[in-house]
C-alpha positions as CSV (number, residue, x, y, z in Angstrom):
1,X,-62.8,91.3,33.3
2,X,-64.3,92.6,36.6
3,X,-63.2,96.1,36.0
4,X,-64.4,95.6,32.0
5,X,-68.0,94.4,33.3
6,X,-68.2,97.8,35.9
7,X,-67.6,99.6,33.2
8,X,-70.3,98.3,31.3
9,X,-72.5,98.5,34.1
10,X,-71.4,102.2,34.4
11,X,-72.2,103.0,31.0
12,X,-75.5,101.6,30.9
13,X,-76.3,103.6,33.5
14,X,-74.5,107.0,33.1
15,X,-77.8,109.0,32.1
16,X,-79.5,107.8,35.5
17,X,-76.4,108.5,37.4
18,X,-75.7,111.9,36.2
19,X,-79.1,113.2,36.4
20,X,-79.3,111.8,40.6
21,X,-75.6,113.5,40.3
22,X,-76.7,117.0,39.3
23,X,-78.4,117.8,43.0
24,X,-76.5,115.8,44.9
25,X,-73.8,118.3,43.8
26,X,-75.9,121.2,44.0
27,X,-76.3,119.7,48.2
28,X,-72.4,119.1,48.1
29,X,-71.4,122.8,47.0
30,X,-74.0,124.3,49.3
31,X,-73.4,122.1,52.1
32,X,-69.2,122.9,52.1
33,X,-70.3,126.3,51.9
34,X,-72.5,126.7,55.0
35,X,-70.3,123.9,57.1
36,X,-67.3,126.6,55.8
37,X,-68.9,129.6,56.7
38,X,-70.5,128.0,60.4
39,X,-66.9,126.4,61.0
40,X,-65.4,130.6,61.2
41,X,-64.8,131.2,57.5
42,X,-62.3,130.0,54.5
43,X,-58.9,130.6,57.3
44,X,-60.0,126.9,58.6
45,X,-59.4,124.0,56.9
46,X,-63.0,123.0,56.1
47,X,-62.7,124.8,52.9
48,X,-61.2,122.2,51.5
49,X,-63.8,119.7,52.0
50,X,-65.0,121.1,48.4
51,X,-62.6,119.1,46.7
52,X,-65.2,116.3,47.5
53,X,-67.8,117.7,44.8
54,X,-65.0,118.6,42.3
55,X,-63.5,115.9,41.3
56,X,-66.6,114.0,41.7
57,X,-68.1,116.1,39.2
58,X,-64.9,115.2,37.5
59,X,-65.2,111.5,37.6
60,X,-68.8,111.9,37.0
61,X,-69.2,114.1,34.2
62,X,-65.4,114.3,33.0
63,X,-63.4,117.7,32.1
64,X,-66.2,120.0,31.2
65,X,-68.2,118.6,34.4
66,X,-64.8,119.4,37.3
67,X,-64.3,122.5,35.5
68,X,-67.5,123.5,36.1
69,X,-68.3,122.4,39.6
70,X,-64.5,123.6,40.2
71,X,-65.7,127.2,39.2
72,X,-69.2,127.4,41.2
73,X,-66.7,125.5,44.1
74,X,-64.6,129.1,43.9
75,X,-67.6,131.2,43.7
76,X,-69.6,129.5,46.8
77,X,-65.9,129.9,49.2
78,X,-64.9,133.4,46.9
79,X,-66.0,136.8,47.3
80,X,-69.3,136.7,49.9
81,X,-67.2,133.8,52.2
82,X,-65.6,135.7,54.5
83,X,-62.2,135.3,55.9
84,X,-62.9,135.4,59.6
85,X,-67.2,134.7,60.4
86,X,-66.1,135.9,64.1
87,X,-64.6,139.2,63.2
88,X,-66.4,139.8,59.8
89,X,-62.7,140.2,58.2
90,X,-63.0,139.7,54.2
91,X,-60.5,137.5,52.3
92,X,-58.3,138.8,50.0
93,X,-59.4,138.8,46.4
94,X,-56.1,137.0,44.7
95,X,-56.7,134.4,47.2
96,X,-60.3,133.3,46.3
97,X,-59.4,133.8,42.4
98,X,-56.5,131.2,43.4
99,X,-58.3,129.0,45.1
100,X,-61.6,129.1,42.2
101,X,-58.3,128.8,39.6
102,X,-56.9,125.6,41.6
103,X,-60.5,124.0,42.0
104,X,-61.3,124.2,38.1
105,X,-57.3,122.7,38.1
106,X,-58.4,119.6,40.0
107,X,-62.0,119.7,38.6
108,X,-60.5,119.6,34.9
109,X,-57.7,116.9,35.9
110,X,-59.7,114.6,37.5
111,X,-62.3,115.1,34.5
112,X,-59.2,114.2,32.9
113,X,-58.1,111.0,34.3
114,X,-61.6,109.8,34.1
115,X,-62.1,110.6,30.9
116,X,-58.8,108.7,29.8
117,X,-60.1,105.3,32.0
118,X,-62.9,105.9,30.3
119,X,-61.7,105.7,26.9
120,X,-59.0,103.0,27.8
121,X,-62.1,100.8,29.1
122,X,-64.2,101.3,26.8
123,X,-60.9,100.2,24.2
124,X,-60.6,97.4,26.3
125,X,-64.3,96.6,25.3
126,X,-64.0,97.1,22.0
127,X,-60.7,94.9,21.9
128,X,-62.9,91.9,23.5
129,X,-65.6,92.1,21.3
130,X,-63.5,93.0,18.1
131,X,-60.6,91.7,15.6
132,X,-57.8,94.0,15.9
133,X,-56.5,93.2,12.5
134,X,-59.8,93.0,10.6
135,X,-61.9,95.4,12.7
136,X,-64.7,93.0,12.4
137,X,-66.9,91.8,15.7
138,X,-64.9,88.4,17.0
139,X,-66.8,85.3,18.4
140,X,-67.5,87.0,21.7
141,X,-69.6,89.6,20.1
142,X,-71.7,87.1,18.0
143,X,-71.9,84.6,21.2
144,X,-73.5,87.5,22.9
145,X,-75.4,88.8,19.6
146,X,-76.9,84.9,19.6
147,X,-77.8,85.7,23.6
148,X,-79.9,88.7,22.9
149,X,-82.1,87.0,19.9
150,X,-83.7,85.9,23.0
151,X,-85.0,89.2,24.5
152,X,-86.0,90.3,21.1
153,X,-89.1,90.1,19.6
154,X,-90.0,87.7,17.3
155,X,-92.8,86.9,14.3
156,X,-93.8,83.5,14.2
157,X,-92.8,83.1,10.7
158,X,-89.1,84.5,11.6
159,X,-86.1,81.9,11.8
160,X,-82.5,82.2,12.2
161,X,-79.4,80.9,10.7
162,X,-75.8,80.6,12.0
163,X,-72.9,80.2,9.1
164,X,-69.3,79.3,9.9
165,X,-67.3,79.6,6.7
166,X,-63.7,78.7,6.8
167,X,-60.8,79.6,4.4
168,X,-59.4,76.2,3.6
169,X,-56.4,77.1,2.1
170,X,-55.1,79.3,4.7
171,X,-51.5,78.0,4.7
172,X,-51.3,77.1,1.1
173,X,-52.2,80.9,0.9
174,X,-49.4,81.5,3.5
175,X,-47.0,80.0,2.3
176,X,-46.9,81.6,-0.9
177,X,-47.8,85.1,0.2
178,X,-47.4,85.9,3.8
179,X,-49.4,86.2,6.9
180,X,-50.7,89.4,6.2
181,X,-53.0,88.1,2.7
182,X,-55.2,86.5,5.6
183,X,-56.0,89.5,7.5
184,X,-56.8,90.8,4.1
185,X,-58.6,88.4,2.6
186,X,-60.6,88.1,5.9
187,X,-62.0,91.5,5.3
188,X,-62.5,91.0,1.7
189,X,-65.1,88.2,2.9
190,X,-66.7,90.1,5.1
191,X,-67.1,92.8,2.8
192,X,-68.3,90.9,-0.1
193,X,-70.8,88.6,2.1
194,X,-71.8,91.7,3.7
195,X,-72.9,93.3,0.2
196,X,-74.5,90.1,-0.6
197,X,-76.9,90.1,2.7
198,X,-77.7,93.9,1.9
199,X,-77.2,95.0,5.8
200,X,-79.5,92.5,6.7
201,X,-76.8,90.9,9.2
202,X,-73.2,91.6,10.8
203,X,-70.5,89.3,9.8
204,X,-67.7,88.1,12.3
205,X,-64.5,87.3,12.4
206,X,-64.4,84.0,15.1
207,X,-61.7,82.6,14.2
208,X,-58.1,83.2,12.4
209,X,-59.5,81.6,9.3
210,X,-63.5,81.7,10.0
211,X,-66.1,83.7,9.1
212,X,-69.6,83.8,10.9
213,X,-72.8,85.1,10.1
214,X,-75.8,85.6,11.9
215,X,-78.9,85.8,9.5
216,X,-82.4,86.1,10.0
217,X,-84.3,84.6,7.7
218,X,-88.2,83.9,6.8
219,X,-89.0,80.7,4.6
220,X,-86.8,77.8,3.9
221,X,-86.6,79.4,-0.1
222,X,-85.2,82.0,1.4
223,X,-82.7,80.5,3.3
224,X,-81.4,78.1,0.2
225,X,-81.2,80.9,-1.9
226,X,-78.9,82.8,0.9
227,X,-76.7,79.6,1.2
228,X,-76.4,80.0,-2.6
229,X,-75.7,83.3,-2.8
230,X,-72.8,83.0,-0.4
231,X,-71.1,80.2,-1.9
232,X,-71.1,82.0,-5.8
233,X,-69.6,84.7,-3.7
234,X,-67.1,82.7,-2.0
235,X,-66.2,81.3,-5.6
236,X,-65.2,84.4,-6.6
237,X,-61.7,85.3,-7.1
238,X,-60.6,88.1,-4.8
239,X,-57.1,90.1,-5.2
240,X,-54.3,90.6,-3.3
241,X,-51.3,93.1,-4.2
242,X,-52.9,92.7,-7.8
243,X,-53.7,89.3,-8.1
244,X,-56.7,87.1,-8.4
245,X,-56.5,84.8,-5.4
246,X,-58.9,81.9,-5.1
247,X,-60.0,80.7,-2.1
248,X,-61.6,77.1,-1.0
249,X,-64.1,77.9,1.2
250,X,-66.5,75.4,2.9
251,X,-69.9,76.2,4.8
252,X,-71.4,75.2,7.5
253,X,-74.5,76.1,9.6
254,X,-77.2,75.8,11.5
255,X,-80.9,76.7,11.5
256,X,-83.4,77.7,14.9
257,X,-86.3,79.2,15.4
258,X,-85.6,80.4,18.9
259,X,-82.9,80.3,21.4
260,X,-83.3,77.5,23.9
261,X,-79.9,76.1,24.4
262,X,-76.7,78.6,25.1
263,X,-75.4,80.6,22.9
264,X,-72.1,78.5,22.6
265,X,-73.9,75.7,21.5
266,X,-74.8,76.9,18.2
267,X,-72.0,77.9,17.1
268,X,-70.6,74.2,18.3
269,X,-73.3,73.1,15.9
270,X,-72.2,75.1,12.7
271,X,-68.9,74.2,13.4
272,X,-69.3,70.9,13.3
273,X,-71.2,70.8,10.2
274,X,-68.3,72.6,9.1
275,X,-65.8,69.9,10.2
276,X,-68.7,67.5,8.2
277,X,-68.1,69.4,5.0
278,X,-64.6,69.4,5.2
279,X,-64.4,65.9,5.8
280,X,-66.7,64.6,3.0
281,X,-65.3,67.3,0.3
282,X,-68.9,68.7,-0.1
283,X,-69.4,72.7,-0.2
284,X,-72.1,73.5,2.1
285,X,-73.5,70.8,5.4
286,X,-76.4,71.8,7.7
287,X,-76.3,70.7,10.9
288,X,-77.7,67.6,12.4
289,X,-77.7,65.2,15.8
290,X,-75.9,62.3,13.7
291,X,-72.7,65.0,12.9
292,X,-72.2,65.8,17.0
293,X,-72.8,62.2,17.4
294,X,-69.9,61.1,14.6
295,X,-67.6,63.4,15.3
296,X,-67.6,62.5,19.1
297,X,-67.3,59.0,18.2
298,X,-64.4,60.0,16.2
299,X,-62.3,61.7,19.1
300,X,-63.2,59.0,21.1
301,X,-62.0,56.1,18.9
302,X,-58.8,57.9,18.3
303,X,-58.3,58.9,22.0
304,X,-58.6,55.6,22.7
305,X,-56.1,53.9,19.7
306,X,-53.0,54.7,21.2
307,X,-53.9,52.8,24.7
308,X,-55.4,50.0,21.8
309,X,-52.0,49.6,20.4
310,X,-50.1,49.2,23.6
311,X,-52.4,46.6,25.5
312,X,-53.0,44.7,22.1
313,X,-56.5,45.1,21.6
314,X,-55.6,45.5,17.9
315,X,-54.8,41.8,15.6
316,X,-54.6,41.4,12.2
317,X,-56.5,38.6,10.1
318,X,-55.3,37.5,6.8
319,X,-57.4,36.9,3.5
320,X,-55.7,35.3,0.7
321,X,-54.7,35.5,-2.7
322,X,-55.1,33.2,-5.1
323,X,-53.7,32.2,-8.3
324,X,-57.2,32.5,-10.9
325,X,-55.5,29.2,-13.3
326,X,-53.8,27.5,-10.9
327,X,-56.0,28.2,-7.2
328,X,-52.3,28.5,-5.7
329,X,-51.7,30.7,-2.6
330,X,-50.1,33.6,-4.2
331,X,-49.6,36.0,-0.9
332,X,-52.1,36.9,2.0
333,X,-53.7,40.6,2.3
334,X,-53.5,41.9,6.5
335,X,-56.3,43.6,7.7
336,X,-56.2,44.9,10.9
337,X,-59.0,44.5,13.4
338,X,-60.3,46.4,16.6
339,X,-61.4,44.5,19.5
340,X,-62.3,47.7,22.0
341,X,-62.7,45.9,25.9
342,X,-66.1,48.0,26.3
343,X,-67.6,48.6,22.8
344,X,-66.7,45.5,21.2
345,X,-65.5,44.7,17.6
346,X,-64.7,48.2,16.3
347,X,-64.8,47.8,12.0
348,X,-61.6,48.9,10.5
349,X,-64.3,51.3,8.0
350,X,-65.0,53.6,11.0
351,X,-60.7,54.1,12.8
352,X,-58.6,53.7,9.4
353,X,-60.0,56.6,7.7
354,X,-60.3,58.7,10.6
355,X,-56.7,57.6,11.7
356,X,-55.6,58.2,8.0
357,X,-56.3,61.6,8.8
358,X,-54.3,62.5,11.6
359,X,-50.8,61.9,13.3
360,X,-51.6,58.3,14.1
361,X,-51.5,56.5,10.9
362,X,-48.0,56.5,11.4
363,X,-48.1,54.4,14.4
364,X,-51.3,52.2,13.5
365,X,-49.1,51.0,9.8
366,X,-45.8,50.8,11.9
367,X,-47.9,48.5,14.1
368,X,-49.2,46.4,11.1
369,X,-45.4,46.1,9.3
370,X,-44.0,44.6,12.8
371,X,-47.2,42.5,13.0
372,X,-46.5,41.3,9.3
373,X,-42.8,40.8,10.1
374,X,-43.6,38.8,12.8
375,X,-46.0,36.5,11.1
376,X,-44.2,35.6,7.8
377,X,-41.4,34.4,10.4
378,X,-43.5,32.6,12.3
379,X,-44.8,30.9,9.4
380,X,-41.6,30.5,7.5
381,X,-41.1,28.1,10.8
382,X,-44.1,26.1,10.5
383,X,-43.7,25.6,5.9
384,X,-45.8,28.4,4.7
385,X,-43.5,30.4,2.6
386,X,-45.7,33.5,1.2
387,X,-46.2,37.0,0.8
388,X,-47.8,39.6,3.0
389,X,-49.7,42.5,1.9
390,X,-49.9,45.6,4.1
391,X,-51.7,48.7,2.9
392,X,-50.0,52.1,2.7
393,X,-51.5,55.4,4.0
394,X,-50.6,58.3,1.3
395,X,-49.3,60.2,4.3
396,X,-46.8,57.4,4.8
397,X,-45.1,57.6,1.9
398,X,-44.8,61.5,2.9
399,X,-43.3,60.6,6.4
400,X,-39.2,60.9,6.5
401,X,-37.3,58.0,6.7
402,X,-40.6,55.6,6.2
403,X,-38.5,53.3,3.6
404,X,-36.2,53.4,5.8
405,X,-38.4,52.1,8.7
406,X,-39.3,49.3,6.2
407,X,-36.1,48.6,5.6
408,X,-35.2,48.6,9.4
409,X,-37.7,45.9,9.8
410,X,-36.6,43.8,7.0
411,X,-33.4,43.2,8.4
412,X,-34.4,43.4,12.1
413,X,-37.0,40.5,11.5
414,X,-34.6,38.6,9.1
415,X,-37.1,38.7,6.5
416,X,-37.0,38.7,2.4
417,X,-38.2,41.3,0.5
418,X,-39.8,39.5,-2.1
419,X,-42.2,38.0,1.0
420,X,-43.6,41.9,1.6
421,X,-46.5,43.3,-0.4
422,X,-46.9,46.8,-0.1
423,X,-50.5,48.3,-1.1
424,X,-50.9,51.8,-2.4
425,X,-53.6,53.7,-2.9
426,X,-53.9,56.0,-6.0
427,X,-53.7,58.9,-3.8
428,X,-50.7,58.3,-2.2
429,X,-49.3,58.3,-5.7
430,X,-50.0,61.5,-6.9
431,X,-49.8,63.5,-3.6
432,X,-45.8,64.3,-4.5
433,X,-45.0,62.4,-7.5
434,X,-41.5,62.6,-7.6
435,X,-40.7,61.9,-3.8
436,X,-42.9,58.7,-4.9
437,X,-40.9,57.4,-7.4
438,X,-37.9,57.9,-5.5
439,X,-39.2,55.9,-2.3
440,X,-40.5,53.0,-4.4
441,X,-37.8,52.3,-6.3
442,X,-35.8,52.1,-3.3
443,X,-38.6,49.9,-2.0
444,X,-38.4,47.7,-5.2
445,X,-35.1,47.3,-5.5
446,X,-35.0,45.5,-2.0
447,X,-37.4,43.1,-3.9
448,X,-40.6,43.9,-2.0
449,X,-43.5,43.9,-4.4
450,X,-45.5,47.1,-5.0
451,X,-49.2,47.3,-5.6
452,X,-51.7,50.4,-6.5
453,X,-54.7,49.5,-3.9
454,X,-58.6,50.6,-5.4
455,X,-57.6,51.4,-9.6
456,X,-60.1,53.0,-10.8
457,X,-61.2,55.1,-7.9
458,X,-58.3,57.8,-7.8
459,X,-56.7,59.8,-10.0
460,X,-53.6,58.3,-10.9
461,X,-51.6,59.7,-14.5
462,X,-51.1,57.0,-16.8
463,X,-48.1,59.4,-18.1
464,X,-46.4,58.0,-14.8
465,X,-47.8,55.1,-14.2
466,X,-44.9,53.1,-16.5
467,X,-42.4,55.2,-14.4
468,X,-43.0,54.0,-11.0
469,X,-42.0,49.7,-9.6
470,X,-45.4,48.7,-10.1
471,X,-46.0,44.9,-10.0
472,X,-49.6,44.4,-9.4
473,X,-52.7,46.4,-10.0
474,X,-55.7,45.9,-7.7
475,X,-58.9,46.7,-9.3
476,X,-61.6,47.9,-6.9
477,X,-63.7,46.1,-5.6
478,X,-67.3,48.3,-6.1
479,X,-66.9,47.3,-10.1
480,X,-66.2,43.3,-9.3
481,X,-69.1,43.1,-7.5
482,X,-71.1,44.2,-10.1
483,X,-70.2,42.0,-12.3
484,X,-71.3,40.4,-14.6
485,X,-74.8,42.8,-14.8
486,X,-73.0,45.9,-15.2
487,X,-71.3,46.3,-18.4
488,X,-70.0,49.3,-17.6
489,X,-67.9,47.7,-14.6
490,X,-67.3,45.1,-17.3
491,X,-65.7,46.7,-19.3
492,X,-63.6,49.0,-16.7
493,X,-62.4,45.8,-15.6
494,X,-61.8,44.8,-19.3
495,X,-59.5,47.7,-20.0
496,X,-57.8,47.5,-16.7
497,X,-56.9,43.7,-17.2
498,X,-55.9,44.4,-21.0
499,X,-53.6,47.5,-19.9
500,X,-51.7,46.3,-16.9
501,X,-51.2,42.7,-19.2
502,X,-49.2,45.5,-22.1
503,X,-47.5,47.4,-18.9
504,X,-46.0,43.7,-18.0
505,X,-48.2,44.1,-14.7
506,X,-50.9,41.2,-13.1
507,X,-53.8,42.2,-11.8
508,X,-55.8,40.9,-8.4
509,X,-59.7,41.5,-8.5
510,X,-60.8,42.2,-5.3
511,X,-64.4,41.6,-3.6
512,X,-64.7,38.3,-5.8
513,X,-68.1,36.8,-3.7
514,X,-69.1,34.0,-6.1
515,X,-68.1,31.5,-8.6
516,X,-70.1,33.7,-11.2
517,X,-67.8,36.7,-10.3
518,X,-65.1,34.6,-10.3
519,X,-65.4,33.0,-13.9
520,X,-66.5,35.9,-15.4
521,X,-62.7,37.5,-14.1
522,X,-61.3,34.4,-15.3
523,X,-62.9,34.9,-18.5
524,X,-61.1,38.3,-18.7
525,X,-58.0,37.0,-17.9
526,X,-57.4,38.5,-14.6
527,X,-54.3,36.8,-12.2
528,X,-55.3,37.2,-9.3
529,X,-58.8,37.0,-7.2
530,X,-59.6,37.5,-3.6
531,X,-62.5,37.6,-1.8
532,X,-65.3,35.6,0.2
533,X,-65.8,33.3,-2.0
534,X,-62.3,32.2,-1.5
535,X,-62.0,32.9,2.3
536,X,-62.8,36.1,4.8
537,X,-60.1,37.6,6.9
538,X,-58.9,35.1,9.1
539,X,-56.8,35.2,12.2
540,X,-53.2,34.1,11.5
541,X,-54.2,30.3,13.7
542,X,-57.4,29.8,11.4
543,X,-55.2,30.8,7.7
544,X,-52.7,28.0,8.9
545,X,-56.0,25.6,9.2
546,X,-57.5,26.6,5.9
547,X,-54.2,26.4,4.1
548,X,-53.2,23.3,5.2
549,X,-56.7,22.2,4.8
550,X,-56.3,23.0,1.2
551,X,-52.8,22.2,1.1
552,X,-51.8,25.3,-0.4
553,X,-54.4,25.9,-2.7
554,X,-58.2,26.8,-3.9
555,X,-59.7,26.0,-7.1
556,X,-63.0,28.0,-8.1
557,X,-63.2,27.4,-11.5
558,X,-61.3,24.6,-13.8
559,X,-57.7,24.8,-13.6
560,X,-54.8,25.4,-16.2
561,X,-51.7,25.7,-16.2
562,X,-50.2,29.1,-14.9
């Protein structure tokens, strides 16, 4: 880096060095010659203190530059420099032609060795501030392209704008084609968004599968109708080997009108609003305080789960079930809850969906099957025989050997099957179909009942829905509590009741908040109902009170016979 950064010096300064050079020379031949000629001619050894201005000249003004200076060298110690300045003898012709030949040698060589670091620095530069494989400027160069917006000039009117664009499905792409389609698809980009600007910007290559662009911009009009313009592009099929390959791309950026913070931080911005984009499935996301402020929160609530699980800081709480004609118990839901040491009561909405994300879902449902396992013993001990409902990440149902964990714990904990509820999400189902039939069926035929969590929200294929151990369907709660206003959650709900009744399936309405609500469902002929106006979460010591309170049931509405 040190030797890159004299370089740089050295080339911003070349002209002003070679012109002070060109005397200074002129003083070095002249002053060899006369110190030559004073010292009792070219048979002494001072003759070849003009090596000192040739390959100075050399380093200094490469081949061309020694040769020269190795030439006028010969001439100044040649034919008028005598051999002895004593006797007055004359040198030899051949030898001052031999010696003016060797000083253009070492003139042109050392020309030639600086010419080569020269070129090997200045590939060294390019390298840093370049993609090898794209040959597109890399993040350094547009870090340091950001630093000189502010030694520009600037019109009052002008603003700037910083775009991150990232290929989304880089190893999808991959997978199926090789490494090489994204060195090639990254200069497709870059050509196409390039054509789109009109040369009004460089695009960069900062990252194996992220494009950024630097735009100056006047008028927020303007700047909209940029954003558009690169996202039809990005839309566009582009070709690889011959065929039309579509990318997902999602944008991100930021918008200044000068440079007051570092270069670095800019870019920090747009990619952040990229991470924002990516995680809410929208397109394009401009950058603003609350995104830094979200995604450090993030990092830091997962950074700090692992160290939650192991010094117990996480509990679960139980909501129940009830029968809709009888008010009987029918199973308990367990929601896990977050008490952080320093920052309190920590809602399940802000660490499950981040955690559903990333590695640690594993470990956080793990942690909620023991803690189920656990309680239904516990309970069995103390007369309250009923089920437990634990909600499934779709990446757990991806994980190897996960019904195998389940089944693990089962017989570890000395626990029935039929007293474990399993809760689904839509997703999960239709991530990998077929591995999902396989693992619940295994799951169902050790009795534990299977339940699709939020239908309605997700996309699942009635064409498999009859396949797959399905027991219970759990309609979501943002149409029950609209009900009864909102016919059209009315009659979602209808359907969905009238359905999973002809697929010999019960359903459990979820987010039931008042009798209304609740008779309304009851109406319908919905099973199952849970929700505040039947209890909240509870922890495990506070359910035991409110069942046995109730002795095992909760009627909100008139009872029949189930």
């Amino acid at each position: 880096m040190n030797t890159t950064r004299l370089f740089e010096w050295l080339t911003l300064h070349m002209r002003a060095i070679r012109v002070a050079m060109m005397p200074t020379l002129v003083l070095l031949i002249v002053g060899v010659g006369l110190l030559v000629h004073a010292t009792g001619g070219v048979k002494f050894s001072y003759l070849h203190s003009m090596y000192l201005p040739v390959m100075l000249a050399g380093f200094v003004f490469g081949m061309r530059g020694g040769l020269l200076i190795g030439l006028l060298g010969g001439l100044i110690l040649g034919p008028f420099m005598p051999l002895d300045s004593a006797t007055g003898e004359m040198q030899n012709v051949l030898n001052w032609i031999y010696r003016t030949g060797f000083f253009m040698l070492v003139g042109v060589f050392s020309g030639a060795v600086s010419d080569s670091v020269r070129s090997y620095l200045r590939h060294l530069q390019w390298i840093a501030r370049h993609d090898a494989a794209t040959q597109l400027p890399n993040r350094t160069a547009l870090l340091d392209s950001l630093a000189a917006l502010s030694k520009g000039k600037k019109q009052a009117t002008d603003s700037f704008l910083l775009v991150v664009i990232c290929l989304q499905n880089a190893m999808e792409l991959k997978s199926a084609f090789g490494f090489e389609i994204i060195e090639d698809l990254m200069r497709q980009s870059a050509q196409r968004y390039g054509s789109i600007l009109h040369h009004r910007t460089q695009v960069y290559r900062i990252d194996t599968e992220q494009i950024g662009i630097l735009i100056e911009s006047r008028g927020k009009q303007n700047v909209d109708a940029l954003l558009a313009e690169l996202m039809e592009g990005s839309r566009q099929s582009f070709q690889f080997n011959g065929i039309p390959i579509h990318i997902d791309s999602r944008l991100g950026y930021v918008a200044f009108d000068q440079l007051v913070h570092p270069p670095g931080v800019y870019l920090q911005r747009a990619e952040a609003a990229l991470v924002s984009a990516y995680e809410s499935g929208q397109d394009c996301i401009a950058y603003s305080p609350e995104i830094s402020t979200i995604a450090k929160d993030n990092l830091s609530v997962l950074g700090s789960l692992m160290q939650a699980i192991r010094e117990g800081q996480l509990s679960m709480h139980y909501q129940p079930k009830i029968c809709m004609r009888r008010g009987t118990v029918k199973s308990v839901e367990a929601l896990m809850r977050w008490h952080h040491p320093e920052r309190g009561n920590i809602p399940p909405g802000i660490f499950i969906p981040r955690a559903e994300q990333s590695t640690l879902i594993n470990l956080v449902t793990e942690f909620a099957l023991e803690q189920a396992m656990q309680q239904i013993v516990q309970w069995q001990s103390r007369g309250i025989d009923i089920p437990v409902a634990v909600n499934i990440s779709p990446r757990n149902l991806l994980q190897p050997g996960f019904s195998d964990l389940i089944l693990n714990l089962l017989e570890r904990h000395g626990v029935e099957g039929r007293l474990l509820e399993l809760e689904v999400t839509e997703g999960a189902l239709m991530t990998d179909m077929a591995r999902t039939i396989v693992e619940l069926h295994r799951l169902a035929d050790a009795k534990i009942t299977i339940s699709i969590d939020d239908f309605g929200t997700g996309y699942s294929s009635l064409q498999y829905l009859h396949k797959l151990p399905i027991s219970l369907i759990k309609i979501d709660q943002s149409f029950v509590r609209r009900l009864p206003a909102d016919k059209g959650a009315l009659h979602i709900v209808e359907a969905a009741v009238t359905l999973t009744h002809k697929m010999g399936m019960q359903t459990i309405a979820e987010g039931v908040e008042n009798d209304e609500i609740y008779d309304v469902l009851a109406g319908l002929g919905c099973d199952i109902a849970q929700g505040f106006a039947i209890s909240r979460p509870l922890p495990a010591a506070e359910f035991e009170k409110w069942h046995s309170q109730h002795h095992g049931r909760f009627m909100v509405g008139k009872a029949a016979s189930c």
